[in-house]
C-alpha positions in Angstrom: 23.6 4.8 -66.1 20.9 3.6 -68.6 18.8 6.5 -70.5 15.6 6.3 -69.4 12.0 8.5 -70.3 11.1 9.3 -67.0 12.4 9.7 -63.5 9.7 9.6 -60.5 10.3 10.1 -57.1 8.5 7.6 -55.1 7.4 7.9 -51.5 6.7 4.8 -48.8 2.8 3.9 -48.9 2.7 1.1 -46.4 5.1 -1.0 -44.1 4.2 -4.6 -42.6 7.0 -5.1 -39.9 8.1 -8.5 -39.3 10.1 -10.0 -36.5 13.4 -9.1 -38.0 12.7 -7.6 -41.3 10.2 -5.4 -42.8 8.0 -5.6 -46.6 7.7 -2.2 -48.2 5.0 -0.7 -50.5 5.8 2.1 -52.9 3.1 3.7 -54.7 3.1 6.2 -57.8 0.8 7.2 -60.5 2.8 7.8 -63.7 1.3 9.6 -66.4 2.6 6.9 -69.5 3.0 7.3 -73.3 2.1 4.7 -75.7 4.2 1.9 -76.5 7.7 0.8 -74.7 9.5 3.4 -72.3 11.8 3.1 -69.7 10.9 4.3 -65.9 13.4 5.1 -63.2 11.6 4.6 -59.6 13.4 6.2 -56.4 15.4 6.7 -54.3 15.2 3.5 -52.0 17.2 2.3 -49.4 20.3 0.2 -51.1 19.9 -2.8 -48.5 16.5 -3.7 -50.0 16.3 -7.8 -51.2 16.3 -7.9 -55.3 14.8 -11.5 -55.0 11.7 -9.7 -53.0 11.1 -7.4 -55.6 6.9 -7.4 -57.1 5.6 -4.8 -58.9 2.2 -4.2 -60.4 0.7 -1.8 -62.9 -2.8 -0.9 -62.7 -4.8 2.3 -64.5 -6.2 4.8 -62.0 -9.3 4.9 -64.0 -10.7 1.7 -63.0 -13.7 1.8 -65.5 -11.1 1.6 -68.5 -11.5 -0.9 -71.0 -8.4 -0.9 -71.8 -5.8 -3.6 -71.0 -3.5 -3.0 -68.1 0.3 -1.9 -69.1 2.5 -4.7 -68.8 5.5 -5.1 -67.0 8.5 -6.1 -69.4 11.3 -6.0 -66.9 12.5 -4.3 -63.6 16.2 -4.2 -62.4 17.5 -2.5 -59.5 20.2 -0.1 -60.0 22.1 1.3 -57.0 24.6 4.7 -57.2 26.0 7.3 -54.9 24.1 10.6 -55.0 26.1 14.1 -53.9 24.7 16.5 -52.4 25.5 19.5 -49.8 27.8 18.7 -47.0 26.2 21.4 -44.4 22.7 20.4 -44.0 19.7 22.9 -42.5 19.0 21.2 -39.5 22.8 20.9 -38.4 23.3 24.3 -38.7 20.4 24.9 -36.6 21.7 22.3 -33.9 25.1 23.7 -33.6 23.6 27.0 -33.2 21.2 25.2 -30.2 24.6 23.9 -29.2 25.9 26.7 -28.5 23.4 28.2 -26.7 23.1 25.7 -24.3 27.2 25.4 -23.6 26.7 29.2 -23.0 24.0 28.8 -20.5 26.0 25.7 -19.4 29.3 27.9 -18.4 26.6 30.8 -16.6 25.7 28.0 -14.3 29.1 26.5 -13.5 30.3 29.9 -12.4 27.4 30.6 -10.6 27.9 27.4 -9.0 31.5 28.5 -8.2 30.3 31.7 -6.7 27.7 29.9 -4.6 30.2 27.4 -3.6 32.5 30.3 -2.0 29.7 31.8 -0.3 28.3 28.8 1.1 32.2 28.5 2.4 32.2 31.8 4.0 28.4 31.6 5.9 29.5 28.1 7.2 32.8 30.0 8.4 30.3 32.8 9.7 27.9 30.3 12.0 31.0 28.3 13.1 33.1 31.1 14.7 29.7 32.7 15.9 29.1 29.2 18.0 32.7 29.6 19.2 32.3 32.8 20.5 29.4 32.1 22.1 30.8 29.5 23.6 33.5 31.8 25.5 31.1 34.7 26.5 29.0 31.7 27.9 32.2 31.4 30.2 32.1 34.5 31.9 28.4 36.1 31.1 25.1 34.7 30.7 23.6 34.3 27.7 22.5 36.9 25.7 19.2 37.0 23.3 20.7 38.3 20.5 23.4 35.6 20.1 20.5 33.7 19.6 19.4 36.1 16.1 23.2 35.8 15.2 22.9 32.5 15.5 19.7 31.7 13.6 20.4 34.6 10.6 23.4 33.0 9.9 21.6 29.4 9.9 19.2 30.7 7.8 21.6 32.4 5.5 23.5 28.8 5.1 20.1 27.1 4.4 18.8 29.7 1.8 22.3 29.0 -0.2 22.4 25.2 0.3 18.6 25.3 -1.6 20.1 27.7 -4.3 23.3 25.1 -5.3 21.2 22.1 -5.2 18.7 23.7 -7.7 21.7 25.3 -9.3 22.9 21.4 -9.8 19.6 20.6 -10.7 19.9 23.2 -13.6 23.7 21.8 -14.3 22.3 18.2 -14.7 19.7 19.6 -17.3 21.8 21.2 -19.1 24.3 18.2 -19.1 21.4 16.0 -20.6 20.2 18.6 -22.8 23.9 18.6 -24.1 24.4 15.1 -24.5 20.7 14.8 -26.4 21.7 17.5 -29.2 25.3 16.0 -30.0 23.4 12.5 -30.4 21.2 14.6 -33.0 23.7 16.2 -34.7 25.8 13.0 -35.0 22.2 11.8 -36.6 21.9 14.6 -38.6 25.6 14.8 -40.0 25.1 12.9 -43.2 28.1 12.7 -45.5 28.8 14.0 -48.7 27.1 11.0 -50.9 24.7 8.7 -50.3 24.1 5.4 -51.5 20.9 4.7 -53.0 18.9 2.3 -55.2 16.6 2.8 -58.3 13.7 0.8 -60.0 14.4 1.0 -63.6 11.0 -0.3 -64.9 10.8 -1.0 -68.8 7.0 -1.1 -69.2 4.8 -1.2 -73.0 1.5 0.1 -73.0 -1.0 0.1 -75.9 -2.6 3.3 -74.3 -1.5 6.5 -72.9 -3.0 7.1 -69.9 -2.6 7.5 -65.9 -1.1 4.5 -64.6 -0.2 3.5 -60.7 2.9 1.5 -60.3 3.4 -0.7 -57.0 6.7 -1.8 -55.5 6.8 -3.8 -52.8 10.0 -5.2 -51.5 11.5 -7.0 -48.5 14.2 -4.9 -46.3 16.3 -5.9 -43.4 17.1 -3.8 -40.1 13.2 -3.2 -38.8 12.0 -5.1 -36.3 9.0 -4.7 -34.1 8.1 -5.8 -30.4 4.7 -5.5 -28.7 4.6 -3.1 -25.5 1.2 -2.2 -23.6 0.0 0.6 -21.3 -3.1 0.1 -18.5 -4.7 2.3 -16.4 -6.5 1.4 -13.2 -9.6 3.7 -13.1 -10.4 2.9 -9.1 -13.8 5.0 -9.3 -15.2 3.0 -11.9 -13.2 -0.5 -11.3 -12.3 -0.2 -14.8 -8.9 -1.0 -16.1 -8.0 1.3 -19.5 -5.9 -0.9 -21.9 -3.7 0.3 -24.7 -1.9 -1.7 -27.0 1.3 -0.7 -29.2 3.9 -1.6 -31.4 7.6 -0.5 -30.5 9.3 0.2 -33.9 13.0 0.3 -34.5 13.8 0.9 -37.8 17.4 1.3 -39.8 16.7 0.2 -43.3 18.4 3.5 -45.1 15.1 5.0 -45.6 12.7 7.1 -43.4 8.8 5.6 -43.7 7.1 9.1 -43.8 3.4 9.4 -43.0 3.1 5.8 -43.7 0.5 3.0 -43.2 2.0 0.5 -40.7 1.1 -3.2 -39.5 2.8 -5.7 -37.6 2.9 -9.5 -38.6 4.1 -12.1 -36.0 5.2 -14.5 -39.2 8.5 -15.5 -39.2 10.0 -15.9 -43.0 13.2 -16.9 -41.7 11.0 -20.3 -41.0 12.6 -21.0 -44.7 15.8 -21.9 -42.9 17.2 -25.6 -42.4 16.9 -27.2 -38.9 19.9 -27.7 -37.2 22.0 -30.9 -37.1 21.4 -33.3 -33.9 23.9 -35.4 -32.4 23.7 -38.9 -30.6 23.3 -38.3 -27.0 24.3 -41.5 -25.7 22.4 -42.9 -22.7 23.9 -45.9 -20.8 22.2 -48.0 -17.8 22.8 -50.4 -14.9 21.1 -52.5 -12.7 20.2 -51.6 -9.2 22.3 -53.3 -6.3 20.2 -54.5 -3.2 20.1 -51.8 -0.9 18.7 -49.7 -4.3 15.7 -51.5 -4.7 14.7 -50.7 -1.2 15.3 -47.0 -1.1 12.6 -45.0 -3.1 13.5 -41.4 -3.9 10.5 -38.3 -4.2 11.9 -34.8 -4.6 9.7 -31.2 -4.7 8.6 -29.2 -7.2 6.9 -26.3 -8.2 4.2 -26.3 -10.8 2.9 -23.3 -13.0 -1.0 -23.2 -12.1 -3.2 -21.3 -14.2 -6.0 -19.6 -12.7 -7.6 -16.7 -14.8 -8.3 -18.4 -18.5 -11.8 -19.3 -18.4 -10.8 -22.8 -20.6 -9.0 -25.7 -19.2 -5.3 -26.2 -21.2 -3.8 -29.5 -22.2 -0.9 -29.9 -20.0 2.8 -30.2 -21.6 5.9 -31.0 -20.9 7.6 -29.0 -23.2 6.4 -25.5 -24.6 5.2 -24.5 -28.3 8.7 -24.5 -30.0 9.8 -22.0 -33.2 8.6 -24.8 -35.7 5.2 -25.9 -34.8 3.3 -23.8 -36.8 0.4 -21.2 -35.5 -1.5 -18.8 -37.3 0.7 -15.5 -37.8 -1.3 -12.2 -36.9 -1.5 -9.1 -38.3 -2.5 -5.6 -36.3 -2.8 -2.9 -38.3 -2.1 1.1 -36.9 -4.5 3.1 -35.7 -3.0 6.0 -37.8 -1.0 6.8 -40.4 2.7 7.2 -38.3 6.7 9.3 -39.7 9.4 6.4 -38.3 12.4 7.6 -39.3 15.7 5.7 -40.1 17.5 6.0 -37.0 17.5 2.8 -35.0 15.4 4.6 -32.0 12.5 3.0 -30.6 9.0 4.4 -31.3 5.4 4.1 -30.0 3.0 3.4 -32.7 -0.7 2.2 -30.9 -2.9 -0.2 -33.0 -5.3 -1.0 -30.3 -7.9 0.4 -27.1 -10.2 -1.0 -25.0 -11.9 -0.9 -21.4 -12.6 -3.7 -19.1 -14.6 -4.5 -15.5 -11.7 -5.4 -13.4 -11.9 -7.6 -10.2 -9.7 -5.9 -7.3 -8.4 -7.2 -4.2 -5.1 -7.1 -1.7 -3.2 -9.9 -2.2 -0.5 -10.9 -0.1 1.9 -14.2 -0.5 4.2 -13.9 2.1 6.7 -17.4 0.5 7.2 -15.4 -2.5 7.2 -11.5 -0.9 6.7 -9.8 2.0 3.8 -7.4 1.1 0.2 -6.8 0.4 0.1 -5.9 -3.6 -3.3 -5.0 -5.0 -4.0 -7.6 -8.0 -6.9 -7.0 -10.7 -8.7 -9.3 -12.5 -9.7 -8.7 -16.2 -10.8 -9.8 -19.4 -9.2 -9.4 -22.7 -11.9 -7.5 -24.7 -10.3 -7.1 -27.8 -11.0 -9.2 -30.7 -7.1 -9.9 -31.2 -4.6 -11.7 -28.8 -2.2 -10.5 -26.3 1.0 -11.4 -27.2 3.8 -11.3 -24.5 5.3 -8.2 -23.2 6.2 -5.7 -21.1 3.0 -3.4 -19.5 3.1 0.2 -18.0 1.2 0.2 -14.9 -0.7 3.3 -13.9 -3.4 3.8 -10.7 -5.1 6.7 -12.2 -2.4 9.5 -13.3 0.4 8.1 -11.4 3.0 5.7 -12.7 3.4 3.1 -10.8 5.7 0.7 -12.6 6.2 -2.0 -15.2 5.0 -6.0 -15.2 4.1 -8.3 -18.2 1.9 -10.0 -19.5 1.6 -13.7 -21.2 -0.1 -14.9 -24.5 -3.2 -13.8 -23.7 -6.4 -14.7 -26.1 -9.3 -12.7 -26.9 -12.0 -13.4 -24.5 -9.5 -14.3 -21.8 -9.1 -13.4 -18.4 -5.6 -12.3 -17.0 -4.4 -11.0 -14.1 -2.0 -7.3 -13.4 -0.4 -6.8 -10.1 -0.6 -2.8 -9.6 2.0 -2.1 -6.8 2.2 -2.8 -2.9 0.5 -1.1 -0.5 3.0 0.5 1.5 0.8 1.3 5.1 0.7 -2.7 5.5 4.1 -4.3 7.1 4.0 -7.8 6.5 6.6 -10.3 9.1 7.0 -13.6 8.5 8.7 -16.2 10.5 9.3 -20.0 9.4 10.6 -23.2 11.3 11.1 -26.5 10.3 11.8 -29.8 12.4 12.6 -33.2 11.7 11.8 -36.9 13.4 12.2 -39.7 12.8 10.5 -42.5 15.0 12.1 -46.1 15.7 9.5 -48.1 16.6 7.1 -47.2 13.2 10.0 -46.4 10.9 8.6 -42.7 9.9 10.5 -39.9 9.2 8.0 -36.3 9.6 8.9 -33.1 8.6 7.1 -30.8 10.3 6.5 -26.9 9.0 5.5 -23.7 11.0 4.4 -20.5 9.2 3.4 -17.1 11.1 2.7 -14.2 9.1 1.9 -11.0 11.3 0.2 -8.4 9.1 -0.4 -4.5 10.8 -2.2 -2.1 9.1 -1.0 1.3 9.3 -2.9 3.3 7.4 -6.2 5.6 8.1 -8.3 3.1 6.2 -9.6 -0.5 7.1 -8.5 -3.6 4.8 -9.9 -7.2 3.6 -6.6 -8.8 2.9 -6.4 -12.4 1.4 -3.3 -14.5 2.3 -2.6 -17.3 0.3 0.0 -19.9 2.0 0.7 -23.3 -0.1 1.1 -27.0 1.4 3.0 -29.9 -0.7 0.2 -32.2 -2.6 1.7 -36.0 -2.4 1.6 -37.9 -5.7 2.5 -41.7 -3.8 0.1 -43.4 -0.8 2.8 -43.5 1.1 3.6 -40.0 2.0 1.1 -38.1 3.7 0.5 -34.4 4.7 -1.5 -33.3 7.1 -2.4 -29.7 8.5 -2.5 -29.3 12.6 -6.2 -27.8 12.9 -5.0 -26.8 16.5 -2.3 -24.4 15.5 -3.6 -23.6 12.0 -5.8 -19.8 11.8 -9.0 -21.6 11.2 -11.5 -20.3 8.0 -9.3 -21.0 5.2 -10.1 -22.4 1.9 -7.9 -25.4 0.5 -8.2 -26.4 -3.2 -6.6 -29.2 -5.4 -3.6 -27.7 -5.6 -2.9 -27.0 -1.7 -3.2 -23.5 -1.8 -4.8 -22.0 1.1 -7.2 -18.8 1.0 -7.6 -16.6 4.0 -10.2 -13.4 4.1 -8.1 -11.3 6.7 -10.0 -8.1 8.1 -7.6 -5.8 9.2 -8.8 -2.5 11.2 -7.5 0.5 11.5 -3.9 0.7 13.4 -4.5 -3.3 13.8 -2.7 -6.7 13.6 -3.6 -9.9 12.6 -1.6 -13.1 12.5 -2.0 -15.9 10.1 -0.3 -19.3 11.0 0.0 -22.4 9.6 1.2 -25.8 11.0 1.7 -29.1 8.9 4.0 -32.0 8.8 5.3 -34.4 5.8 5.3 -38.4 7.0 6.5 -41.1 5.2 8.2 -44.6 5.9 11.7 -44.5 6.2 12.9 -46.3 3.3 11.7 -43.4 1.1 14.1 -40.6 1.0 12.7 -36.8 0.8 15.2 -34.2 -1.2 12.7 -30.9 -0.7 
């Protein structure tokens, strides 16, 4: 390798993770001599991009006159390193191994030993039942057959609750097991290693203290966004906390580093794909055609919570129309090592009034859920992703959320409340009349909804009737059979308030038909 004046070991300053890859900052002051030397930098990871490489020179004394040391060249050298085959740490997890495989082999005999006794007292209460069953013959029945009888019960119970916590123990252990050999076949690192140096050849008119920056581009980290709320019920609040999940295998361990997390995308650099023709051919319509028109259903997306109105599209925002890339920075510097695990780093916090209520949709599910309404009070976006739903202390599952921007409301569905049974039943009937050519569909909806809980309820059902985009299909609600009070907006969604006491039922129905002329044909 190249004689050089100095070698300095380096440590990682800051990380910015990007979608697929991730830029690294090195930072070192050097203590330099006047005129040209050569500086060897390291150890970095040996995957890093040479075409990324940027380094900077800067004195720490920043009221120097003096000019800054200039850069001449920097080249990346890579070679193996040896060092010790039998690392600290896996000595100490075979040692850990052993001690559990120990405990591990205690426990399976112990099961054994359980497993025979458990054997023998079920042996015990089953000839005990048998006998009484004879004296029962000849004699009536004695009290104490009844002690047998329960002793031995009670002796079969008692050994029952020892196995099952004695599996419990097993299944521990089992995990425990397989969690050290996945750190020890971490930990085994082999003879050599592959690394990569900085040699720096730097000329400086001074001598002085000097800090040297690296940054460079590395593949194998990738960040995804992943959020935690909590519903605080005694002060409607919902508790929102906002992190970064971090896998990282670049070679190198980022140790007490500064992270941030950029949504830009530098692999926007790459060519578009080639399109092909798609060839459309057409015809003309034949007679009987022209007089059949064809309307079909369809479900449409409707935004409720953003306090803006959005321009309708057909098509989402693709990969290549632009956007402004974001940056959130950690809250704290954060260790992530180079192990391809996933890890937790939070760059944001913040509290929110929350509108509650029991929701329940009985087309799409067959419960009442309680749904919050919230705004977004931080002064960045939400970006999509999975949320960790907790009532207080208690985990009570996972949703997600959308793009979400600052200022705007969204909405988090916190579970179903399990003490209201929710029964549906649907029928459907069709007609079609000769002497005004009309074909009706007609619809009937009856949700029964019984609280059994020690609490009363205000439940709001929502039920949805088709809107008609042509004059000549009309829907129209039956106000004789329909639960009357509900609210009907643009969209035909109808809103009832539902007041359920305690032990009670209510029952929601709805009754509607579709008309239209039979020359119009209806695929729903």
């Amino acid at each position: 390798m190249t004689r050089f004046d100095q070698a300095i070991e380096t440590r990682v300053d800051r990380v910015t993770v990007l979608e697929d890859r991730a830029q690294v900052t090195r930072v070192v002051t050097v203590d330099l001599a006047s005129g040209e030397q050569l500086l060897l930098l390291g150890p970095a990871t040996p995957v890093l991009v040479d075409r990324t490489i940027r380094c900077s020179l800067r004195w720490t004394d920043k009221d120097s006159e003096a000019d800054a040391p200039k850069l001449a060249d920097v080249a990346v050298k890579r070679r193996y390193v040896v060092h010790g085959s039998r690392p600290q740490d896996e000595t100490q997890l075979r040692e850990e191994l052993d001690e559990v495989l120990e405990r591990f082999a205690e426990l399976a005999d112990e099961a054994q030993t359980l497993f025979w006794e458990r054997d023998q007292a079920l042996s015990v209460l089953q000839a005990t039942q048998e006998m009484l069953k004879e004296r029962l013959l000849v004699a009536p029945f004695d009290e104490t057959w009844r002690d047998a009888i329960e002793e031995s019960r009670a002796r079969l119970e008692a050994l029952e609750t020892t196995i099952l916590n004695n599996q419990f123990s097993l299944e521990d252990l089992r995990l425990e097991v397989a969690r050290i050999e996945r750190e020890l076949r971490l930990s085994i690192r082999p003879v050599s290693d592959y690394h990569a140096f900085f040699l720096l050849s730097v000329i400086s008119e001074h001598a002085g203290a000097c800090e040297i920056e690296l940054e460079y581009h590395v593949p194998c980290g990738i960040w995804r966004p992943s959020y935690r709320a909590t519903l605080l019920s005694e002060q409607a609040t919902v508790a929102w906390e906002s992190e970064a999940v971090v896998w990282q295998a670049t070679g190198e361990d980022w140790d007490d580093a500064s992270l941030s997390f950029s949504t830009a995308r530098p692999s926007l650099g790459a060519q578009l794909p080639i399109l092909h023709d798609d060839v459309v051919s057409l015809r003309d319509k034949d007679e009987r055609e022209r007089k059949i028109t064809d309307v079909s259903s369809r479900d449409e997306v409707i935004q409720t919570t953003s306090q803006v109105d959005r321009e309708e599209s057909d098509t989402p925002p693709g990969l290549y129309d632009g956007g402004e890339a974001r940056v959130f920075e950690a809250e704290s510097r954060v260790t992530v090592p180079s192990d391809g695990r996933p890890y937790h780093v939070r760059y944001d916090a913040w509290e929110s009034a929350a509108e509650s209520e029991l929701l329940c949709v009985p087309e799409q599910a067959l419960f009442v859920f309680l749904r919050s309404i919230q705004v977004n009070n931080s002064s960045n976006p939400l970006l999509a992703g999975p949320v960790r739903l907790y009532r207080g202390n208690s985990y009570v599952g996972q949703s997600s959320v959308e793009y979400t921007a600052a200022a705007q409301n969204f909405e988090l569905a916190w579970g179903s409340e399990d003490h209201v049974a929710v029964v549906r039943e649907t029928h459907t009937d069709f007609e079609e009349t000769s002497i005004r050519k009309r074909r009706i569909h007609t619809f009937s909806n009856l949700t029964r909804l019984t609280n059994r809980g020690r609490t009363p309820l205000t439940v709001t059902v929502k039920e949805r009737v088709p809107v008609a985009e042509i004059e000549d299909v009309a829907v129209k609600i039956s106000e004789e059979s329909t639960r009357t009070g509900f609210e009907r907006d643009e969209h035909g969604v109808l809103s009832w308030q539902v007041e359920l006491p305690i032990a009670a039922s209510e029952e929601v129905a709805l009754d509607f038909n579709v008309s239209m002329p039979s020359r119009i044909r209806w695929s729903g």
